[in-house]
C-alpha positions as CSV (number, residue, x, y, z in Angstrom):
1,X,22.9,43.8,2.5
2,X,19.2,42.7,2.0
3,X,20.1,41.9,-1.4
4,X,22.6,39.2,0.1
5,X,20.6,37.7,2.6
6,X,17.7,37.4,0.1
7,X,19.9,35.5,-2.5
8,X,21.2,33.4,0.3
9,X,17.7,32.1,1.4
10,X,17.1,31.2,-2.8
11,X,20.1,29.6,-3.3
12,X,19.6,27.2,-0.1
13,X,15.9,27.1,-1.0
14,X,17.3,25.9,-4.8
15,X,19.7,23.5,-3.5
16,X,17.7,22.0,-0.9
17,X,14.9,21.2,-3.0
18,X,17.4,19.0,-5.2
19,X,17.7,17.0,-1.5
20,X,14.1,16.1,-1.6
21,X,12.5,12.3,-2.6
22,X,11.5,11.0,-5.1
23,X,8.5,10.0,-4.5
24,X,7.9,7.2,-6.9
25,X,10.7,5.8,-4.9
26,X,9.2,5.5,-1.4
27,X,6.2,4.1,-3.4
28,X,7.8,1.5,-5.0
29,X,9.5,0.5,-1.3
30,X,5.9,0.7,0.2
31,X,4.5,-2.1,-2.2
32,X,7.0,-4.4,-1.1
33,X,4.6,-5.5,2.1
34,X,2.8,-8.8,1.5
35,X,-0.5,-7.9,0.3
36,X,-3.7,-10.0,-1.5
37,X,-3.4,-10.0,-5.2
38,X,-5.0,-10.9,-8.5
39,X,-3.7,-10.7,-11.6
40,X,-5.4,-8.3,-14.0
41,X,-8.1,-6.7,-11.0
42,X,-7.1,-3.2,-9.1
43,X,-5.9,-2.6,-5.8
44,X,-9.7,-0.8,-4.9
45,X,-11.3,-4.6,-5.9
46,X,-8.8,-6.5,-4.3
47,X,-9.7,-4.0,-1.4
48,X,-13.4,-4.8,-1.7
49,X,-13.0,-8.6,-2.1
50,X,-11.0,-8.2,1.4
51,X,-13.6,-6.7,3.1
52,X,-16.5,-8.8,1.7
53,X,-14.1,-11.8,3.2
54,X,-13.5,-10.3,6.6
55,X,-17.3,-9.0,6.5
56,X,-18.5,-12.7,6.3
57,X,-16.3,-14.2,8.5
58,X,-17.5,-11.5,11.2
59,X,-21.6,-12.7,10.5
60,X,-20.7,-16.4,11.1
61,X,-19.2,-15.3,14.3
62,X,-16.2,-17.9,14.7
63,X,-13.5,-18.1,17.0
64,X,-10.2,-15.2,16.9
65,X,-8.4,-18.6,16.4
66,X,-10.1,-19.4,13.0
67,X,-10.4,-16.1,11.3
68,X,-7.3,-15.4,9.9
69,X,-7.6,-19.3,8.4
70,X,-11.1,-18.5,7.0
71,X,-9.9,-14.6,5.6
72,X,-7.0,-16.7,4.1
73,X,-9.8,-19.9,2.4
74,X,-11.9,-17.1,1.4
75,X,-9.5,-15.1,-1.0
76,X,-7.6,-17.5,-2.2
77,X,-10.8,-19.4,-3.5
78,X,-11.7,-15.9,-5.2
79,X,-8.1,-16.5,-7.4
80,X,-6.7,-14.2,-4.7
81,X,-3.2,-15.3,-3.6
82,X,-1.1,-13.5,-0.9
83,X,2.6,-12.0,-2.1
84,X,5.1,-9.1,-1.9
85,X,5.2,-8.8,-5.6
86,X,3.6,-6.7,-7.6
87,X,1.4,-8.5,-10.6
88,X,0.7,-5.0,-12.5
């Protein structure tokens, strides 16, 4: 009896993990949100040259109204542009 119910729990351990995702999958559907990018730099500079931006912008202390035109001035005259696909 313990025999069976120990084989039962492995076989559904063995077929559920055939049920799990891949994860390079949900990855791949992640990256599909618009996002700053440059061709040739990594995601960490891209980070970095976002937050230099919005860190500026928050010094000269301008209106709500004029940041997200400012955040947008300031990347894209870094060679930044704004897009769902992926340059890698």
């Amino acid at each position: 009896m313990k025999f069976d119910v120990f084989s039962t729990i492995i076989f559904s351990m063995i077929i559920l993990s055939g049920c799990a995702s891949d994860p390079t999958t949900y990855q791949s559907v992640q990256q599909q949100e618009p996002t700053w990018q440059k061709s040739g730099v990594s995601q960490n500079d891209v980070n970095s040259a976002l937050q230099k931006c919005r860190y500026d912008i928050g010094m000269a202390n301008v209106s709500s109204e004029k940041e997200n035109t400012l955040l947008t001035a300031c990347l894209e005259s870094k060679g930044y542009r704004h897009t769902t696909n992926r340059l890698n």
